[in-house]
C-alpha positions, 0 to 999 in steps of 0.5 A: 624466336625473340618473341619468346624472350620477351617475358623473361626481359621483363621479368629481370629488371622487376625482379631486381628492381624488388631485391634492391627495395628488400636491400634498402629496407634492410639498411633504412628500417627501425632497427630498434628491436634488432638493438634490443636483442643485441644489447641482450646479449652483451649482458653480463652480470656485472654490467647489466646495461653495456653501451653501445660504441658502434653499429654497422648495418648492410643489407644482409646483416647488422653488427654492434659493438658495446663496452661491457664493463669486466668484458671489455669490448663485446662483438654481436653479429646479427643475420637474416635467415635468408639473406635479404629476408627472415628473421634476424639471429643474433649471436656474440663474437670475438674475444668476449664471445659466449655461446649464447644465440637469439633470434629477433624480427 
């Protein structure tokens, strides 16, 4: 009987072992597209080039805050469509929030 439960031994710390590498690359990774996309969307028209006055990154999602001159403080929360992988949608909260969405890799 304890041979049968030799595979699946092995299969768990393999498979732990990838979701913690997909968690560290989520934290560690260039972000820079991630940042693109969120700036975008702190746009408003009075402020074209909001600037960035936090980031927050974890292995599930990354949020930023920016000033935004005539908004005052604007929140983006981006998220990965499948928790560790997928894309990454952006979308705007908080007091300066707008229904605006978008979707980077």
């Amino acid at each position: 009987m304890a041979e049968g439960r030799g595979p699946l031994r092995a299969l768990v710390p393999v498979v732990l072992l990838g979701l913690s590498g997909l968690g560290l690359y989520n934290v560690f990774a260039d972000n820079s597209e991630v940042r693109a996309r969120a700036a975008a969307l702190a746009k408003t028209d009075k402020d074209p080039s909001p600037r960035m006055t936090r980031e927050s990154k974890n292995p599930i999602g990354q949020s930023f805050d920016f000033q935004v001159s005539g908004a005052g403080q604007v929140e983006v929360s981006c998220r990965r469509a499948f928790y560790l992988v997928g894309e990454y949608a952006c979308t705007r909260v908080g007091a300066g929030s707008a229904p605006a969405t978008s979707a980077s890799r």
